[in-house]
TIBADREN-379940 format. One line per field, with one value per residue: residue number from 1; residue in three letters; y, x, z of N, C-alpha, C in turn. Coordinates in pm, 1 decimal. Layout:
% residues N
nr	(NUM,...)
rest	(ala,...)
nyy	(Y,...)
nxx	(X,...)
nzz	(Z,...)
cayy	(Y,...)
caxx	(X,...)
cazz	(Z,...)
cyy	(Y,...)
cxx	(X,...)
czz	(Z,...)
//
This chain:
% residues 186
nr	(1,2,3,4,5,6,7,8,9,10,11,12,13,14,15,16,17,18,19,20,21,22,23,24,25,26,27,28,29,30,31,32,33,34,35,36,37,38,39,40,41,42,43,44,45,46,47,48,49,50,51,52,53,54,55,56,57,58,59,60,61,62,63,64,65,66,67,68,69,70,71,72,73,74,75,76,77,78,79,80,81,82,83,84,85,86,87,88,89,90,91,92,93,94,95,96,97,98,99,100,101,102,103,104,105,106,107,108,109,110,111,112,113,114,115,116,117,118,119,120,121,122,123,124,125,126,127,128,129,130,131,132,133,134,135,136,137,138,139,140,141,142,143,144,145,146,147,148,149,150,151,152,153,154,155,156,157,158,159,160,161,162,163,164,165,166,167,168,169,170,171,172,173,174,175,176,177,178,179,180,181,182,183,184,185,186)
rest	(unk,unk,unk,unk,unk,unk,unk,unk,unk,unk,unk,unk,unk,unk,unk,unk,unk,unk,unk,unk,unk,unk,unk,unk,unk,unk,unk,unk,unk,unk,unk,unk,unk,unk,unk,unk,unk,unk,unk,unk,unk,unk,unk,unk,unk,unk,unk,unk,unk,unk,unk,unk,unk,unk,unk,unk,unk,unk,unk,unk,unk,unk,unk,unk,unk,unk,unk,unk,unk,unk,unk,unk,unk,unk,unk,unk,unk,unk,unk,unk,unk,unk,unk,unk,unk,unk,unk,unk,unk,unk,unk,unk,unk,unk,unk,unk,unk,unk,unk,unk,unk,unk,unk,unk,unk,unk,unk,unk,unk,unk,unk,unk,unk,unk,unk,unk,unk,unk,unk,unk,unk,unk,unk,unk,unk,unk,unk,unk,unk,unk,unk,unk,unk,unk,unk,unk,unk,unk,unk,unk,unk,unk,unk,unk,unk,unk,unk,unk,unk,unk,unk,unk,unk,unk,unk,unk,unk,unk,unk,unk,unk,unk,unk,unk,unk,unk,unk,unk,unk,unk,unk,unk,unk,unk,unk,unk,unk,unk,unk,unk,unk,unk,unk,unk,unk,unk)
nyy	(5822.8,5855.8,5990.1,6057.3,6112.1,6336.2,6484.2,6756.2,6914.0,6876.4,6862.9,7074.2,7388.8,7637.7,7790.8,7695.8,7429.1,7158.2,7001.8,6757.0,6692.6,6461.4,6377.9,6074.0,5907.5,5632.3,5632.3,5767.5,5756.0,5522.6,5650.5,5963.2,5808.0,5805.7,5886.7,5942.5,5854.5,6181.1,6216.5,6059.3,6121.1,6382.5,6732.2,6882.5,6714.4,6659.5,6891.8,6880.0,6656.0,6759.8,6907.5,6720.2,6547.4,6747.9,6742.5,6548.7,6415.9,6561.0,6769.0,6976.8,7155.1,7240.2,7473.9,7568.3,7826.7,7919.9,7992.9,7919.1,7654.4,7676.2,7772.0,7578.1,7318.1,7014.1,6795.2,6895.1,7077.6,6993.9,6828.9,7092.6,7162.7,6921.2,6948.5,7232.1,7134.3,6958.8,7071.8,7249.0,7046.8,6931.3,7199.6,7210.7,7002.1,6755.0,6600.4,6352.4,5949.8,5829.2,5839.2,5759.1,5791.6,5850.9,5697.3,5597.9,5758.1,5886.0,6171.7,6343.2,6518.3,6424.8,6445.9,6516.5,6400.4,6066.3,5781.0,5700.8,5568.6,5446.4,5354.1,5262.3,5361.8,5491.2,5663.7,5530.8,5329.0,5385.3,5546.8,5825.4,5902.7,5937.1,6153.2,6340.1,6392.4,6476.9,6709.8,6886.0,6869.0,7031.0,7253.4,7377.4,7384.9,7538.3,7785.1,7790.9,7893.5,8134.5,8313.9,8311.2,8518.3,8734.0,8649.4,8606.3,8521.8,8230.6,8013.5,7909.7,7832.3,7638.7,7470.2,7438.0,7568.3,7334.3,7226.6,7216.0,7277.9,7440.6,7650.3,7635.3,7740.8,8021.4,8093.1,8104.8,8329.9,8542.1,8538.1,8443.1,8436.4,8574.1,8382.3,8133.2,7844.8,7909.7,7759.0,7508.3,7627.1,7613.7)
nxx	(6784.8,6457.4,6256.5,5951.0,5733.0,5455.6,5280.4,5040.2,4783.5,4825.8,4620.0,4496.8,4281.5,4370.9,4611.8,4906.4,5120.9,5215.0,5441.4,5487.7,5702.0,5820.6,5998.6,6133.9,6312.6,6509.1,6462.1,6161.0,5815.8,5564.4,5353.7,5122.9,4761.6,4540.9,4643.2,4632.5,4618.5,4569.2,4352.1,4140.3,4046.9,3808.9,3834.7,3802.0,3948.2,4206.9,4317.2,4351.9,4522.0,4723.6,4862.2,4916.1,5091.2,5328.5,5381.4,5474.7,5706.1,5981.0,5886.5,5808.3,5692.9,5654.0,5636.8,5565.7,5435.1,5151.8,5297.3,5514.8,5482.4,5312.6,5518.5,5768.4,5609.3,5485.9,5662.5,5863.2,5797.7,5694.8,5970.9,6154.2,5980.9,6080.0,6345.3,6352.8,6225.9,6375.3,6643.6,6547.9,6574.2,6836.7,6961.3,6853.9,6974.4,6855.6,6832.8,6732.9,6882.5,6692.3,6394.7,6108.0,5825.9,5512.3,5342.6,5457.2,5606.1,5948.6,5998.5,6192.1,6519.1,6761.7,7032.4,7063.3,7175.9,7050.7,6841.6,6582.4,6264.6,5980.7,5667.1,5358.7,5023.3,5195.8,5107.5,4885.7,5010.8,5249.0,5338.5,5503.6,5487.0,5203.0,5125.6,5255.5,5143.3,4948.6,4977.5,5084.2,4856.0,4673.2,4812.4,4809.9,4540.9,4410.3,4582.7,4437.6,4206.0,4281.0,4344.9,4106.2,3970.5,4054.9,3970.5,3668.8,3475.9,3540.7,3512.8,3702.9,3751.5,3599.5,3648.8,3934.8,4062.1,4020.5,3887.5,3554.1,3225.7,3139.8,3373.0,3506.0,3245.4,3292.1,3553.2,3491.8,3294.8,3439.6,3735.4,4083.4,4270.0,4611.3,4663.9,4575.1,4674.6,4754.9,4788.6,4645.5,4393.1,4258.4)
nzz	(11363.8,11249.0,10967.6,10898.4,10669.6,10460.9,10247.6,10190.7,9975.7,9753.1,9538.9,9521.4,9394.2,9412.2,9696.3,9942.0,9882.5,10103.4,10330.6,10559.0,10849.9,11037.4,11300.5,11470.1,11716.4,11880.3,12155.1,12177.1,12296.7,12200.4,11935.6,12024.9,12110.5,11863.5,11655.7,11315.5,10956.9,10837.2,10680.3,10745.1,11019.2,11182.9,11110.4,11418.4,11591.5,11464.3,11524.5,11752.7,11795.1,11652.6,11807.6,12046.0,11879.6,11834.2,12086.7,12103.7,11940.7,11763.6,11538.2,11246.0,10957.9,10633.4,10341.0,9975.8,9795.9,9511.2,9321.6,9331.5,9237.2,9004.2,8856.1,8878.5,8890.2,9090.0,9157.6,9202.2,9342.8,9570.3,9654.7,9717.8,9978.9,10136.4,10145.7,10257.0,10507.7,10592.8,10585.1,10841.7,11057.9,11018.6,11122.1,11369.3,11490.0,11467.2,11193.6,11011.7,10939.1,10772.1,10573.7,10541.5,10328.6,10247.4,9985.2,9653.2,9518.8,9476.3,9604.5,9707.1,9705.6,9534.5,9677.7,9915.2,10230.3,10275.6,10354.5,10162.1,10208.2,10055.7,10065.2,10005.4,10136.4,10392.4,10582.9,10701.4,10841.5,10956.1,11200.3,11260.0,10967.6,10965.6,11160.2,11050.4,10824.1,10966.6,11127.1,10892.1,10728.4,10927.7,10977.6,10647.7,10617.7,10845.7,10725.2,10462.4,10580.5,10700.1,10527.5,10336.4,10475.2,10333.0,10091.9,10027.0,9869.5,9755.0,9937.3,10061.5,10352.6,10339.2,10176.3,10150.4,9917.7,9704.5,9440.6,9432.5,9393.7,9465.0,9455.1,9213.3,9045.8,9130.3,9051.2,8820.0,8825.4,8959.6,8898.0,8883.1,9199.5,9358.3,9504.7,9382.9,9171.8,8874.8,8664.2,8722.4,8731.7,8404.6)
cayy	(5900.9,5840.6,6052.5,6045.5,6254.6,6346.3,6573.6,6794.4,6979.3,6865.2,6877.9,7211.8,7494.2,7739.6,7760.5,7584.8,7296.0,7153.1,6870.3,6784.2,6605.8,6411.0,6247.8,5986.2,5822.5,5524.8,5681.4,5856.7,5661.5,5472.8,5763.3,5964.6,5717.4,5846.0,5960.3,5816.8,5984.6,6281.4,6220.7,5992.4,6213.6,6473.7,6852.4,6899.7,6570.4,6699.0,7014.3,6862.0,6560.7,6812.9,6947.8,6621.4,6554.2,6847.7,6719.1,6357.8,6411.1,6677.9,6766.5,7065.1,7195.7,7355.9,7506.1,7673.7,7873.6,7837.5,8046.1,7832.3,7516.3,7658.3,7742.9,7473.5,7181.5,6951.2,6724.8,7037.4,7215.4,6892.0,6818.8,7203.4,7122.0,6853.3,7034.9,7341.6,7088.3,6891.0,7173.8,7302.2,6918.3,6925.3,7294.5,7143.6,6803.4,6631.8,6585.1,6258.0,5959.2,5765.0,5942.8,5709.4,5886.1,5806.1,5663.4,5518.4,5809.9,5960.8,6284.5,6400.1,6544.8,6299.1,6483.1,6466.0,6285.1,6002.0,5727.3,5693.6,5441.4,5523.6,5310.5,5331.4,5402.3,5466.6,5710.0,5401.1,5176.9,5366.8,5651.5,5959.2,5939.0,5984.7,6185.2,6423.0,6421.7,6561.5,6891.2,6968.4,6915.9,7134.3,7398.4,7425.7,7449.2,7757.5,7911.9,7839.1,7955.7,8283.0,8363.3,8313.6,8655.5,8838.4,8605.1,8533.9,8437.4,8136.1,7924.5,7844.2,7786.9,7464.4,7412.2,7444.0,7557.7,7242.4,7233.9,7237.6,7367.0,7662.7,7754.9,7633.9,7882.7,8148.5,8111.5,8165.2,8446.4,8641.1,8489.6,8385.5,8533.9,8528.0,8277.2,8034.9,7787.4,7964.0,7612.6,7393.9,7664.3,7665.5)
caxx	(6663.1,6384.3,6146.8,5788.8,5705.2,5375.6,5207.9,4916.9,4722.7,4882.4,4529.1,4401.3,4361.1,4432.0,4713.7,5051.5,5141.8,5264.9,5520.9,5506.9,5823.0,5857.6,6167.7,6181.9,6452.5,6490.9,6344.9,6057.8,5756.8,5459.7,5225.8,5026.6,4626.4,4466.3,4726.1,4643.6,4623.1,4422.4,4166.9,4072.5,4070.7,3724.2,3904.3,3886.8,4043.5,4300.6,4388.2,4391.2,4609.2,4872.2,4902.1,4984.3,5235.3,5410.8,5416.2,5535.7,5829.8,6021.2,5816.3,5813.5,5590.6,5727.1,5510.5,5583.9,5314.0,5094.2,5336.5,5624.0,5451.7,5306.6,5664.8,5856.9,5573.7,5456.8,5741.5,5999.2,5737.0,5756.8,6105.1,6152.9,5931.4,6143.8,6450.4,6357.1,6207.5,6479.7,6709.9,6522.7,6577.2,6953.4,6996.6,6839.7,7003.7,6754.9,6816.5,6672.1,6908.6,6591.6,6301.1,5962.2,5744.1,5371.7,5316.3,5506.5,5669.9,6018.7,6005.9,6336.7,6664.6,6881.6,7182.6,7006.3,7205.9,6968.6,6777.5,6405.1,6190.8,5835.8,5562.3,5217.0,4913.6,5245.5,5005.8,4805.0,5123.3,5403.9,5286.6,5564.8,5399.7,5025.8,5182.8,5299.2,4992.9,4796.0,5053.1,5054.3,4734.8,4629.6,4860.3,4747.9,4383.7,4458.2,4640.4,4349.2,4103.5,4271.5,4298.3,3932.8,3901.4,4033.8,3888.3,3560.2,3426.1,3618.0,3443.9,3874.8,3724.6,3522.5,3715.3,4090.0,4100.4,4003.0,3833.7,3433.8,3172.2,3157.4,3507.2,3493.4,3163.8,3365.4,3649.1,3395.3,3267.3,3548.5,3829.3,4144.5,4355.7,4701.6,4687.2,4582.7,4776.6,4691.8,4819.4,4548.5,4259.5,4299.7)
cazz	(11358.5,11088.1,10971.7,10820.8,10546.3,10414.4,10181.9,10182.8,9919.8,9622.9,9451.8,9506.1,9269.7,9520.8,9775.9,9901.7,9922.3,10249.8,10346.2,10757.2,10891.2,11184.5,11382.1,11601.6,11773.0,11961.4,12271.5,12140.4,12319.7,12136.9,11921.9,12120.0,12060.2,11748.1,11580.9,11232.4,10866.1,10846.1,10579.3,10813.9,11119.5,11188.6,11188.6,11523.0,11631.9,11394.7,11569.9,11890.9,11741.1,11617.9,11949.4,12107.2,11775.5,11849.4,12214.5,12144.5,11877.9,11690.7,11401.9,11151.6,10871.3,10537.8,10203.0,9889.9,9706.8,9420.2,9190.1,9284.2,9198.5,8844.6,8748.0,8878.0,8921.7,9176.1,9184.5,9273.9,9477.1,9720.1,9685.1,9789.6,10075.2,10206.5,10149.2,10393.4,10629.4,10613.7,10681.4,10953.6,11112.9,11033.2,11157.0,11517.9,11512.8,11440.3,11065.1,11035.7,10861.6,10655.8,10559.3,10517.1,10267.8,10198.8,9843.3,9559.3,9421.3,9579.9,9542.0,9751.6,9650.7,9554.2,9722.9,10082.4,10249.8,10378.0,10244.8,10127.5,10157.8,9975.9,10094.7,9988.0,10241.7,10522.7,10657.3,10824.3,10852.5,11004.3,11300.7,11225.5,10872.1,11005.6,11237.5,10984.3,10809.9,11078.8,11147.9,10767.6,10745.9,10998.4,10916.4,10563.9,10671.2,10886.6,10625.3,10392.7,10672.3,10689.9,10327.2,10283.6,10520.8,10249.3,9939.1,10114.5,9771.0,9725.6,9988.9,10106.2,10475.3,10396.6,10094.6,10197.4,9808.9,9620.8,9279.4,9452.4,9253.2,9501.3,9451.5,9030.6,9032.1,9208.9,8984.9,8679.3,8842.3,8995.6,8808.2,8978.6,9275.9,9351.8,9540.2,9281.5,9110.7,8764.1,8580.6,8753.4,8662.5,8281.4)
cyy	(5869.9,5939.0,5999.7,6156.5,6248.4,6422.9,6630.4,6885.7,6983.3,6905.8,6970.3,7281.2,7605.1,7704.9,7682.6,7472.4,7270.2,7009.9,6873.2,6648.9,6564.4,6283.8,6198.8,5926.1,5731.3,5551.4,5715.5,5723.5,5651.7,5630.2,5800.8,5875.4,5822.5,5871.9,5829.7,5917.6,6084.2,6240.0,6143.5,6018.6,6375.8,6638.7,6888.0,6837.4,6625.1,6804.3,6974.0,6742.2,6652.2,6823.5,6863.0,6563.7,6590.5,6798.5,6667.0,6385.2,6545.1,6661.9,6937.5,7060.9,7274.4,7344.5,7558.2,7718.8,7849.5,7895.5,7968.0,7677.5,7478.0,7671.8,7624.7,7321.2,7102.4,6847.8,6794.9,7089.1,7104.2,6864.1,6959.9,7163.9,7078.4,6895.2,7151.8,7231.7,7006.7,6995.3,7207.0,7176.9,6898.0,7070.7,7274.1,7034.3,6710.9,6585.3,6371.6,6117.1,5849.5,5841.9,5798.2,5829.9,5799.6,5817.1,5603.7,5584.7,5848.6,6109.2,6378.8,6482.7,6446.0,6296.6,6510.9,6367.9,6154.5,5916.9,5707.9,5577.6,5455.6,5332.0,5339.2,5262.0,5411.6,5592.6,5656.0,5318.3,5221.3,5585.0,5801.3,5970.4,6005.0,6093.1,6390.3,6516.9,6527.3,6692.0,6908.1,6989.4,7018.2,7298.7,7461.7,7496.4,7572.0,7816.5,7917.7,7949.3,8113.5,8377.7,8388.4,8461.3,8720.9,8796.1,8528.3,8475.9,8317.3,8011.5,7878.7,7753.9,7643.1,7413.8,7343.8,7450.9,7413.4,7283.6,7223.9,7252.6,7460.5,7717.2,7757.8,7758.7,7987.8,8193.1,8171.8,8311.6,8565.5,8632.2,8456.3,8473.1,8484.7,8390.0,8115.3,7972.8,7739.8,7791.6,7486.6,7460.6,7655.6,7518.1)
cxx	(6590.2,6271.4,6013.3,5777.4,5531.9,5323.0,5067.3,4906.4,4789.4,4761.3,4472.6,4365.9,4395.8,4505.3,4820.5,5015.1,5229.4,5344.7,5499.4,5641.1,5850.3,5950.6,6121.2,6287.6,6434.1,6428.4,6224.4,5951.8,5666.5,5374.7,5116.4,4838.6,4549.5,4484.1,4736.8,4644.5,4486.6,4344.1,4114.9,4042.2,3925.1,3863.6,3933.8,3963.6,4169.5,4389.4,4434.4,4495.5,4754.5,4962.7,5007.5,5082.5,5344.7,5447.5,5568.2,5665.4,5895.9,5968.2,5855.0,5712.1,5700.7,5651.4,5601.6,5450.2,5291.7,5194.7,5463.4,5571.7,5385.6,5449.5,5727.2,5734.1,5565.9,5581.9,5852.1,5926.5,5791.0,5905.6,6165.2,6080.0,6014.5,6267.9,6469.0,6343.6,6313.6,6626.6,6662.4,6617.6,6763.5,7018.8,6968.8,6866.6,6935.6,6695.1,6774.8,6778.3,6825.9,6469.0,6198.7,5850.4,5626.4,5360.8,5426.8,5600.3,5799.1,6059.6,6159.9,6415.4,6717.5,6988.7,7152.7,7096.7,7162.3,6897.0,6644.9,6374.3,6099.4,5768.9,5407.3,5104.4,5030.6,5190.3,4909.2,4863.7,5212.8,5306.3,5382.0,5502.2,5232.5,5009.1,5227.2,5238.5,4935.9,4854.4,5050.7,4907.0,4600.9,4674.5,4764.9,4606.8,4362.1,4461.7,4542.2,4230.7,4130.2,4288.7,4179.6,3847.6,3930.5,3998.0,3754.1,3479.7,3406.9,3566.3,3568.1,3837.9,3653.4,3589.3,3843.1,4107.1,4118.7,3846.9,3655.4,3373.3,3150.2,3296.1,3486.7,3399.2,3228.6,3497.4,3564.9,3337.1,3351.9,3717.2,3932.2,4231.2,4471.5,4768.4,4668.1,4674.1,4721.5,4677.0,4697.6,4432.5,4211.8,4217.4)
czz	(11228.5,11099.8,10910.9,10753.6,10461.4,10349.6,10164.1,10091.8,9780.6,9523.3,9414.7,9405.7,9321.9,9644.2,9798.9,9895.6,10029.2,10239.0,10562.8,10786.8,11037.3,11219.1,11420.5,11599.5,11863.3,12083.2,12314.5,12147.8,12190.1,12091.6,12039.6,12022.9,11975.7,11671.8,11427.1,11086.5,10866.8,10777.7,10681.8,10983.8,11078.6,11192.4,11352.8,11650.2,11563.2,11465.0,11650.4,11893.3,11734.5,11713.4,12012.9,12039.8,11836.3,12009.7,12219.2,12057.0,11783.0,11562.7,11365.1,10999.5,10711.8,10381.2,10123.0,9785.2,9589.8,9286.1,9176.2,9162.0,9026.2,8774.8,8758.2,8871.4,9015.2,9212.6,9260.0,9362.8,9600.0,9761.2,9751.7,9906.3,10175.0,10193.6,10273.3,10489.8,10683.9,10702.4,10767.5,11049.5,11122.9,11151.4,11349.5,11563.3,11530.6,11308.9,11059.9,10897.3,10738.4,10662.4,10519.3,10414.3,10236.1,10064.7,9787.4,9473.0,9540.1,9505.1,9620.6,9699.8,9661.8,9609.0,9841.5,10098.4,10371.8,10260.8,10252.4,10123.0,10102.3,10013.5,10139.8,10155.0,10366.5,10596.8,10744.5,10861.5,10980.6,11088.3,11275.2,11098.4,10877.4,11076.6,11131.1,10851.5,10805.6,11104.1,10983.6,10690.0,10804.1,10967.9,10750.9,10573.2,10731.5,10816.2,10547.9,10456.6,10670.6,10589.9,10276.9,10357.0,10381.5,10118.8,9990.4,9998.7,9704.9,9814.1,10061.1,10303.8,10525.3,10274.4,10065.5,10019.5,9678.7,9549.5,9332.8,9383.0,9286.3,9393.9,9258.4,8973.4,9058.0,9114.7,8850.8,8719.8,8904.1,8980.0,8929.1,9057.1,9306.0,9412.7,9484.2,9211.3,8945.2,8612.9,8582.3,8719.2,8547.7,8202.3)
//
């Protein structure tokens, strides 16, 4: 089994951060057609992408918030990430035993037992990566979407909580909420 691993919203200044994980196994046909990295994917191609994800192979989603990621840091928030998701994946036998990650860095546990490959842009290379993307991508967006009911100030619905000059204005004018990742406002 290998997975794909990808990360969303590392940049923000508000909200989690997301990891999306997806198996395949020798059986698991060809991507469902479109399935490529999100940035490069309209939203609601995206949604309707996940969908068919979630169809085509065992995938999973897993975050930790903005207060984990000012104490511990972006390198632990993700490695936490892939840790739950990973457990989820072992806990349903479908712990996966190489992991593909998008980019250059490996951010893992080293005591996973499985091995990493890290290859940059494998979001346009390798389909469980693009794949994995597009469900953490989506998820996050939600979650920003419905945060922004109760911080409607923040602009979070067209922003998904990145640095804007709405949201930057908004932060100057109604300072920051808990959901912020107080480290990146400062």
């Amino acid at each position: 089994m290998v997975g794909g691993v990808d990360e969303v919203g590392r940049g923000p200044l508000a909200g989690p951060i997301y990891v999306g994980l997806v198996v395949i196994i020798a059986s698991t046909p060809t991507a469902p057609r479109g399935v490529r990295d999100s940035k490069l994917t309209k939203p609601a191609e995206r949604t309707e992408l996940a969908q068919l994800v979630k169809d085509w192979a065992w995938s999973t989603t897993a975050s930790v918030d903005a207060q984990f990621i000012d104490r511990f840091g972006l390198t632990q928030a993700l490695r936490e990430c892939v840790n739950i998701a990973y457990g989820r994946a072992h806990r349903e036998g479908m712990a996966p035993s190489v992991i593909i990650l998008d980019g250059t860095h490996n951010f893992c546990d080293p005591d996973l037992p499985l091995s990493v490959v890290t290859r940059k842009n494998a979001d346009q290379s390798a389909s469980s990566v693009a794949a994995a993307s597009i469900i953490a991508k989506v998820e996050r967006d939600e979650f920003m979407r419905q945060q922004s009911i109760d911080f409607p100030d923040y602009g979070w619905e067209r922003n998904s909580g990145y640095g804007t000059r709405e949201h930057r204005n908004a932060i100057k004018r109604f300072g920051i909420t808990k959901l912020h990742r107080s480290s990146f406002c400062h």
